[in-house]
Each structure stands twice: as C-alpha cells, then as structure tokens.
C-alpha positions in Angstrom: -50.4 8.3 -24.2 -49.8 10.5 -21.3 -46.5 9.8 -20.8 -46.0 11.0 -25.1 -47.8 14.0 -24.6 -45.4 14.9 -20.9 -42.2 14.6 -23.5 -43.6 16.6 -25.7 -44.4 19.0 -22.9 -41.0 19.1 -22.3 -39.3 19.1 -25.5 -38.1 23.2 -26.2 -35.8 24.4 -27.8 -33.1 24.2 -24.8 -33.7 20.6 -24.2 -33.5 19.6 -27.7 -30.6 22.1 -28.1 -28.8 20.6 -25.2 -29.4 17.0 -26.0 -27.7 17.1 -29.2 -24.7 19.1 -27.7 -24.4 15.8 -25.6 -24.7 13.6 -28.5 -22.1 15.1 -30.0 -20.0 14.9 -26.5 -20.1 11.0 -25.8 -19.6 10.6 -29.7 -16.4 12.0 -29.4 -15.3 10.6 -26.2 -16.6 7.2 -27.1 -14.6 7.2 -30.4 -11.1 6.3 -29.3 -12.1 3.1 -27.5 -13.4 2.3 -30.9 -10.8 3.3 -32.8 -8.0 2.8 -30.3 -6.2 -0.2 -31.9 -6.6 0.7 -35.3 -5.6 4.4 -34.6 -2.4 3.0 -32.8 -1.6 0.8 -35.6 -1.5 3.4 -38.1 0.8 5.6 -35.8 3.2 2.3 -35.4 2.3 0.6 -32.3 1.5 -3.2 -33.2 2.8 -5.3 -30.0 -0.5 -6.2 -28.5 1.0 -5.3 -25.1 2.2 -1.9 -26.0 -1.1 -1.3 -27.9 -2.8 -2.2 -24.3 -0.2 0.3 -22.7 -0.5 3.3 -24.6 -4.2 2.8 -25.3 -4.6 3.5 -21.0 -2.2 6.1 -21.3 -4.3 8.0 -23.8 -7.2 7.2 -21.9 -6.0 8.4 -18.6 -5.2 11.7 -20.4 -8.1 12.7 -21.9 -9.8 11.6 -18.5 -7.2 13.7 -16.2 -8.4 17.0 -19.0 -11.8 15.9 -18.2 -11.5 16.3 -13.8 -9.1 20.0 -15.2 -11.6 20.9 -17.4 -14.9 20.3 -15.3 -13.1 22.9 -12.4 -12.5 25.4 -14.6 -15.9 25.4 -16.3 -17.9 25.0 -13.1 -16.5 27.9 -12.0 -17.4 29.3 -15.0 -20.8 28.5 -15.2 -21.5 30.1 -11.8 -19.6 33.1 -12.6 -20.6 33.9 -16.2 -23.3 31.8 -17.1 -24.4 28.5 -18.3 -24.8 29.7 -22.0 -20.7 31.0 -21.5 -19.9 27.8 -21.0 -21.8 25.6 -23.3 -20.2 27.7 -26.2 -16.8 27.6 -24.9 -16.3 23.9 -24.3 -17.8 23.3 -27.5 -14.9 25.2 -29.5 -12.7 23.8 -27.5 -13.8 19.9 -28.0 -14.5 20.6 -31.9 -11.2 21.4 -32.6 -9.3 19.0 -30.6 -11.2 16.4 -32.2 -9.9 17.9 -35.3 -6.8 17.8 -34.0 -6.9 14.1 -33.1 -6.9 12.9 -36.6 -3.6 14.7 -37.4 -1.6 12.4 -34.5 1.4 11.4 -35.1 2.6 9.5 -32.3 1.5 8.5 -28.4 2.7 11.7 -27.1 0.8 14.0 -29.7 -2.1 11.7 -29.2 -2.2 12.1 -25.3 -2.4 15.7 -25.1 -5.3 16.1 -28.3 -7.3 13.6 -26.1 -6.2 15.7 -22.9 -6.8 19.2 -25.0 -10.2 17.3 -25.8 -11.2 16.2 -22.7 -10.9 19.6 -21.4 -13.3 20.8 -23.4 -15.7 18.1 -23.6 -15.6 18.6 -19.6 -18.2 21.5 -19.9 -20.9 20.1 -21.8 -23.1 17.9 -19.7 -23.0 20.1 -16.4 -23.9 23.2 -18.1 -26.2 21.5 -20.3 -28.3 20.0 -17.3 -28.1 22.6 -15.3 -29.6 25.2 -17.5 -32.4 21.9 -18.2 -33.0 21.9 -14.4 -33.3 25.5 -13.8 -35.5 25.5 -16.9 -38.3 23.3 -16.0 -40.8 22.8 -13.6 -39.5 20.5 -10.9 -42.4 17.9 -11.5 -41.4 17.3 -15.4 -37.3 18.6 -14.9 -36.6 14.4 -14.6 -38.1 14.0 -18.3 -36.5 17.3 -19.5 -32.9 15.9 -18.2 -33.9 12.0 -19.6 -34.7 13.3 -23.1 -31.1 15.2 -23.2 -29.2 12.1 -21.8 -31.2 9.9 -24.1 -30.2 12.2 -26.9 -26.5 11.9 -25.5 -26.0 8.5 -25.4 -27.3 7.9 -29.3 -24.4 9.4 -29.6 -22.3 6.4 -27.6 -24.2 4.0 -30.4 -23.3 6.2 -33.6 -19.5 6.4 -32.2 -19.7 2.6 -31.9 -21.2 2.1 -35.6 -19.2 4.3 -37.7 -15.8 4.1 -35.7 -16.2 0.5 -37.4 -17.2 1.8 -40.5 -14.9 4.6 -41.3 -10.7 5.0 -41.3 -10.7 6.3 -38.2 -9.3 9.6 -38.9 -12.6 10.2 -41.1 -14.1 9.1 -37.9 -12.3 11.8 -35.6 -13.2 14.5 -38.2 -16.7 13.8 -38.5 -17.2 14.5 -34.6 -15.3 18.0 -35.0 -17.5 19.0 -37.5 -20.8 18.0 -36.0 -19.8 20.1 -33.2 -19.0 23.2 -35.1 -22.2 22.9 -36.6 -24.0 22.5 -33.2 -22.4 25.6 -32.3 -24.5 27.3 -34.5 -27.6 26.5 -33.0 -26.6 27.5 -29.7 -27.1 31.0 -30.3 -31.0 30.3 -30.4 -30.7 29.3 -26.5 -31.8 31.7 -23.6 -30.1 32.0 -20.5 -31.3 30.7 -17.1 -33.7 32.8 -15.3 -32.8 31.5 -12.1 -28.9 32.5 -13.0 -30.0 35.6 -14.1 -32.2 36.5 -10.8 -28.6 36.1 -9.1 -27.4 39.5 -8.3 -24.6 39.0 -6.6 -21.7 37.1 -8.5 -19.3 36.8 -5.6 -21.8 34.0 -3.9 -20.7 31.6 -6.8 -18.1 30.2 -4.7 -16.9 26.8 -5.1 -15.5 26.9 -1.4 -18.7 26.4 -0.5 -18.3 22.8 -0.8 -16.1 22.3 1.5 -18.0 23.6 4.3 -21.7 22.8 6.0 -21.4 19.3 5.3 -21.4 19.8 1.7 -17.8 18.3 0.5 -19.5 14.6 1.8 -22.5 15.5 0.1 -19.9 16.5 -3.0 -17.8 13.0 -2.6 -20.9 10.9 -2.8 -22.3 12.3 -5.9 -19.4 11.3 -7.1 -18.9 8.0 -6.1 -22.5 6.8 -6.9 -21.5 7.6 -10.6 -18.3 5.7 -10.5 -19.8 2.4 -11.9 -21.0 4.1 -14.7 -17.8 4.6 -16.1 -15.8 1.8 -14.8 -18.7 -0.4 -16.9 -18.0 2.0 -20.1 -14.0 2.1 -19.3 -13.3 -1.1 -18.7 -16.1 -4.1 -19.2 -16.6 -2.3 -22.7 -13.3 -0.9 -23.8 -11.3 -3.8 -22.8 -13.6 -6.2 -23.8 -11.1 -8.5 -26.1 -8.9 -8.5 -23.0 -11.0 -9.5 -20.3 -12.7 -12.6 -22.4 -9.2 -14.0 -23.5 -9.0 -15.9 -20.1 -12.9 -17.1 -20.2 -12.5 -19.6 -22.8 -15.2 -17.5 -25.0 -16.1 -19.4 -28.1 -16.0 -16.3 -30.9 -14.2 -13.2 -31.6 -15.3 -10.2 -28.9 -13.9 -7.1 -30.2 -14.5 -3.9 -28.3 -16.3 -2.0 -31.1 -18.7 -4.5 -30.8 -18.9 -4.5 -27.2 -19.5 -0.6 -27.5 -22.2 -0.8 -29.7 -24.1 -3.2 -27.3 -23.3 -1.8 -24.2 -23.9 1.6 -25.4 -27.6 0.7 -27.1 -28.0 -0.7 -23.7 -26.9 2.6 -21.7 -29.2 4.8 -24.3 -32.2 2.6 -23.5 -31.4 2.5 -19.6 -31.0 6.2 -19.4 -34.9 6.4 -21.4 -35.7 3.7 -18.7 -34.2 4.9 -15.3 -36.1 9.0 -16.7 -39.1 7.3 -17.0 -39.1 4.8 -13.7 -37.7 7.6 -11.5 -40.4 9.8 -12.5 -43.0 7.0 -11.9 -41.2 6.3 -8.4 -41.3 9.7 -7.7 -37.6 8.8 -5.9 -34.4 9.2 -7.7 -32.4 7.2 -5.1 -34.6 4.0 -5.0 -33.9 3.9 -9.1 -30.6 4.1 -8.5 -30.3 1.5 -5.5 -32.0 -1.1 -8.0 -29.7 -0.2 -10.8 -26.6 -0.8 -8.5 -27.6 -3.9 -7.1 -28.3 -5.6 -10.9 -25.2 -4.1 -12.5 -23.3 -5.3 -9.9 -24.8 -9.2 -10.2 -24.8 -8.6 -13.7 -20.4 -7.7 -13.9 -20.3 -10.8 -11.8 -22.0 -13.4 -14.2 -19.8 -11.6 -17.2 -16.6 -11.9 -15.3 -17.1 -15.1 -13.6 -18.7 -17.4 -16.4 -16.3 -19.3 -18.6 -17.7 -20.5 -22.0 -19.6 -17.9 -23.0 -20.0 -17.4 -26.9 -19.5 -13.9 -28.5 -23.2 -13.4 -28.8 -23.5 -14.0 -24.9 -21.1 -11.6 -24.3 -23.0 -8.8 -26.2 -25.9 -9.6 -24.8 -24.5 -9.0 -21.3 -22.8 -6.2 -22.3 -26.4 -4.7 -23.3 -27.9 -5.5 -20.5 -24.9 -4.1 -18.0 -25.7 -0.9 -20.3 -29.2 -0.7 -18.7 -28.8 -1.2 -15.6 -25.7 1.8 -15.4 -27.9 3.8 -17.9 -28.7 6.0 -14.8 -26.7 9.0 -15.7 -29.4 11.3 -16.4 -30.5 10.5 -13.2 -27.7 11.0 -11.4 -26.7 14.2 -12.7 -30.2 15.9 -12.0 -29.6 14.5 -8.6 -26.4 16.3 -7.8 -27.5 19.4 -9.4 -30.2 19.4 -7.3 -28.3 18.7 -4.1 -26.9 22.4 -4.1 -28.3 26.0 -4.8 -28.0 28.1 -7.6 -25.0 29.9 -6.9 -22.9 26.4 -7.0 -25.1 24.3 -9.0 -23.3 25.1 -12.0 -19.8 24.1 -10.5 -21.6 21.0 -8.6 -23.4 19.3 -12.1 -20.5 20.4 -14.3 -17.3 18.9 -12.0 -19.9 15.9 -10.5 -19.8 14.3 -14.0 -16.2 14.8 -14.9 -15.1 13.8 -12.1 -17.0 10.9 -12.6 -15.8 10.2 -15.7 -12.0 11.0 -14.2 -12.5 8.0 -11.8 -12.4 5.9 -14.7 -8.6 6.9 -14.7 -8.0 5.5 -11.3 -10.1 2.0 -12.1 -8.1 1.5 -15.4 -5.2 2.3 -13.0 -6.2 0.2 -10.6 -7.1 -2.6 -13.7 -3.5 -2.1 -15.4 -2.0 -2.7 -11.8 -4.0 -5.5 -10.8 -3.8 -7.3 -14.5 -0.3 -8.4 -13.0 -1.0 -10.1 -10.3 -4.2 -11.6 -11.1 -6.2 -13.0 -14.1 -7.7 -10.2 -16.4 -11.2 -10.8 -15.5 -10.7 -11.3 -11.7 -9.1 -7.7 -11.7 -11.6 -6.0 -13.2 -14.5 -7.6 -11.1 -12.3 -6.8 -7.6 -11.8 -2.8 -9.2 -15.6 -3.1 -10.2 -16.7 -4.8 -6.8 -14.9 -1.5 -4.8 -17.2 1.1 -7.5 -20.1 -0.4 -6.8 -19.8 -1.1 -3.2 -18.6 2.9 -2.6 -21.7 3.6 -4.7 -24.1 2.7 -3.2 -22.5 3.9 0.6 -22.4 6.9 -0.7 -26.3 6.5 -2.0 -27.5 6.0 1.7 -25.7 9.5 2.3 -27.7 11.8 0.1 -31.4 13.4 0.8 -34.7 12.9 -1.8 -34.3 15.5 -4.1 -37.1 14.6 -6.1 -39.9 17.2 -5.1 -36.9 19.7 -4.4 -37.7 23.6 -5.1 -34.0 24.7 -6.8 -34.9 28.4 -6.4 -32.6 29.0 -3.6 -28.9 29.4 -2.9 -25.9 28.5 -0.5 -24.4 30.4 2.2 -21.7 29.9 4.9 -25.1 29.7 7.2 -26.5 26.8 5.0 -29.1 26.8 2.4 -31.0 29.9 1.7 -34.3 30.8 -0.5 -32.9 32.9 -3.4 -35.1 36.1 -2.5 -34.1 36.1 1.3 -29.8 36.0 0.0 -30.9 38.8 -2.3 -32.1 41.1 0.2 -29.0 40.2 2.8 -26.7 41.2 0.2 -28.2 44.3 -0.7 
C-alpha cells in the first residue's frame, strides 16, 4: 500500500509524458526483428541464408544511426535543453518509420532503419534525464522505473501486432503514434536544474575524457551490453539458435519477442522496485548479471527443449536483463548537470550500438562454430565485461545531482556559477 501510493507520488505529467515517448521508441525499434523475414520476403529475399544476411545488415544500420544519433543529441541536450531534444528525435523517428514501410529493397531498407535509429537515439537519455533532474533523489529510482516500465510495454505491443498486422501496417502504426505523442510534449516543462545552468560553454562532452571520467564512461557502457545482446541475439535469432538443439516445436522469433519482452517489462518493474528497497543500484545489477548469465547457459546448452521451454526461458532471461531503467539512472547520475544530458543520452545508444558488434561477432563466429555455441561464447564476453566494469563504478544511490563538472573535478552547481561569473 505504500509502495502504490510512492508511484503515485511520482506519476506527473513528465513521467507519464516521457514514459509513453519510450513506449513508442522500443515499439519501433523492436518491430523489424518481428517483422524482419516477412518484410524481406515481400521486398524479394527468400533464401533463408540471405534472409539471415541482410536481416544483420539492417540491424547493424539502424544500430550504427543509433551510436551517430545519441552524440549528436547528447550534445544537444546539454546545449539546448532536454525538451529540444525530446521533440527533435521524435520527428525524426516518426517519419522514418513512415518511411520504412515504403522499402523497396535492402539498400533503401538500411538507411530508413539507419535514418530511424538516429532519431530514436534521443529519446531515452533525454527522457531520463529530465525524470532524474525532476525528482527527489529518494523517489527519482521509481520516477525512472515507471518510464522504463512504460517503454518496454511497448517491446510487448511490437511483438503482438508485428504478428498480427502486414507489416507495413505495422511500420505505419509506430509513425503515427509518435506524431501524436508529439503533441503532448508541448505540456512538458523544462529542467530546473538545466535551467539554473548559466553558462552553456560548460556542456562539454570533452569532459569525459578527462578526470577519470572516460573509464567511468566505458563501464556504463559495458554493464548494459547484455541487455542488448539478450534482445539482439537470444531473441531476434531465436529460430536460428534452436535449429542445432534438437528443439521439439516451431520457435519463431515473434514469439520469442513477445516472451522475452513481457519478461524485460516485468524485470524493469522488478529491478525499480528491488533497487529502491536495496537502497543500492549496483548490488541489483550484480544479481541480475550473475542469473542472466546461468540462465543464456541452460538456453544455449540444453538440447531437447520443446517450444514452450524455450519461451519460458526466453521470459525469464527478460527479467533478469530488465535492468535498463536501472542502469540508465545510474549513468546519469555518475556525471553533473552540464554532461548528464550527453552521458544518459550516448550511454544507452551506445549500448544499444554494441549490439552491432555481438551480431558481428555472432555472424563471424556462426562459421566456425555451432549456432548456439557462438552466441553463448559472444554472450559469455558481455556479461563477463559487465560486471568488470560494475566493480568500477561508485553508489550513486543517495547521490545529490545538483552539481556540475569541471576540468578540477566535480563541482556543486552554485560554487561553478559564481567561478564563472
């Protein structure tokens, strides 16, 4: 009853606002793994190996517009606002959508889903950020759970009706929604703690590579690596990965969306609410690590599984990586105000980017070794540099964010106002 009346508490305008923004950001980039084989079909790619091809060619693009995209609106963010950016991105991604159900071939596909990933790139980060800076640091962990939780519903209603429509339908139901979300927007304040900034020249993303900072950087990024190798891979290329396991049943990767993804949606609700009863972010995150990781092994490693097994270990893999909430408010708090913006928008994308490399890594690997023994070798390097880098990071839980980052270090944001004055 407590914990009801602490979300409610928490749920303004902004969050709700900012939640549905990133429903509307994993629908769309959850769609083509969905819809990839029937959307290549219909373009004229039907050899099962070139399907496989050009589907990670795709992929890679719209996750190389995503590591583009999350640069160029961090930098934004910092420099014009978190409002700037949210509305931005969201054009851009709407359209692009659009776009992707007017594909004609690979090539035409590639650079919508690049053009898209782009602008899907400044959603999350600004979205969180301008949570973060909104709240009160003791209930900013439910604020940023109630947004992801929002977000990933939007994973599950990609899954469902990317099955249930023709997938062009599919592709112009996301552009729409966004549009529409755009609307809404305009109802959203700016951050006060952005807006206390007086001096614009101190959001400089050069910042990060000095005072120990870049390392701090890296292994934000690499503790969210699993996350997306899980969603990438184990998910995407479900059908794939069970040929060589003997499993009794159809798997199809729609399905293995849909699970996974209810999964991630109730894991993020999960890891909000634990963290916030831990009082730790990292200790959540340790334990998540530790059972995705034994988790990936019984899914890769288990021959004669049935169709229904495989589900339900894609749903529970889903949990334990539905840390992304988590994460994110963790980086964002790592850094001050005047980079915060750059840190929690690039963070995720770049996260979501490294999902290029491990399908890289997987497409390489595929032809040397069994399907399901290279993706547990890609998946056993994410989660092994994930939780290195977790060891490397400070508590940020009780962590004041009113403050900023200087060549010297980190600063309260009332003492870098006066010394710039």
């Amino acid at each position: 009853m407590k914990f009801l009346r602490e979300l409610r508490s928490v749920l303004n305008l902004t969050v709700l606002v900012a939640g549905l923004g990133y429903f509307v950001d994993l629908f769309d980039i959850t769609l083509f793994g969905v819809v990839r084989v029937a959307s290549l079909k219909d373009i004229g790619i039907t050899d099962p190996a070139d399907i496989l091809q050009s589907g990670l060619l795709i992929y890679n693009a719209q996750m190389v517009g995503m590591m583009v995209g999350g640069l160029l609106w961090g930098v934004l963010a910092d420099k014009r606002g978190r409002l700037s950016v949210m509305f931005g991105s969201i054009l851009l991604y709407s359209f692009a959508n659009l776009a992707n159900a007017f594909a004609w071939d690979v090539t035409s596909y590639a650079v919508f889903r690049f053009l898209g990933g782009v602008g899907l790139a400044g959603e999350l980060g600004a979205a969180i950020t301008l949570v973060a800076e909104s709240l009160p640091k003791e209930k900013r962990g439910l604020g940023t759970t109630i947004v992801a939780t929002l977000g990933m519903l939007g994973i599950v209603a990609a899954a469902f009706l990317g099955q249930h429509m023709h997938w062009k339908t599919a592709y112009l139901t996301g552009g729409f929604m966004g549009i529409a979300l755009l609307f809404a927007r305009f109802k959203v304040s700016e951050s006060e703690l952005f807006q206390k900034k007086t001096d614009p020249s101190r959001a400089n993303p050069l910042l990060l590579l000095t005072g120990g900072r870049f390392l701090k950087y890296i292994c934000c990024i690499l503790i969210g690596v699993p996350i997306y190798f899980t969603t990438g891979i184990l998910f995407t290329f479900a059908p794939e990965l069970t040929a060589g396991l003997n499993v009794q049943g159809t798997v199809t990767a729609g399905n293995a969306i849909l699970y996974g993804s209810i999964g991630l949606t109730l894991g993020d609700l999960l890891a909000g609410v634990f963290s916030q009863w831990l009082k730790s972010r990292k200790r959540l995150v340790a334990l998540n690590l530790t059972a995705g990781f034994v988790l990936m092994l019984v899914y890769g490693l288990t021959p004669g599984l049935t169709s229904t097994m495989v589900y339900g270990l894609s749903f529970l893999i889903g949990i334990t990586v539905g840390y992304w909430a988590v994460l994110v408010t963790m980086a964002a708090e790592q850094f001050g105000t005047n980079i915060r913006g750059t840190v929690a928008t690039t963070v995720p994308n770049f996260v979501r980017g490294s999902a290029a490399l491990a399908a890289s890594g997987f497409a390489y690997l595929k032809g040397e070794v069994s399907v399901s023994t290279a993706a547990i070798i890609v998946g056993s390097v994410c989660f092994g540099l994930a939780l290195l880098a977790l060891t490397r990071l400070e508590e940020t839980f009780h962590r004041d964010l009113d403050y900023e980052e200087t060549a010297a270090g980190p600063q309260p944001a009332a003492q870098t106002s006066q010394s710039s004055t």
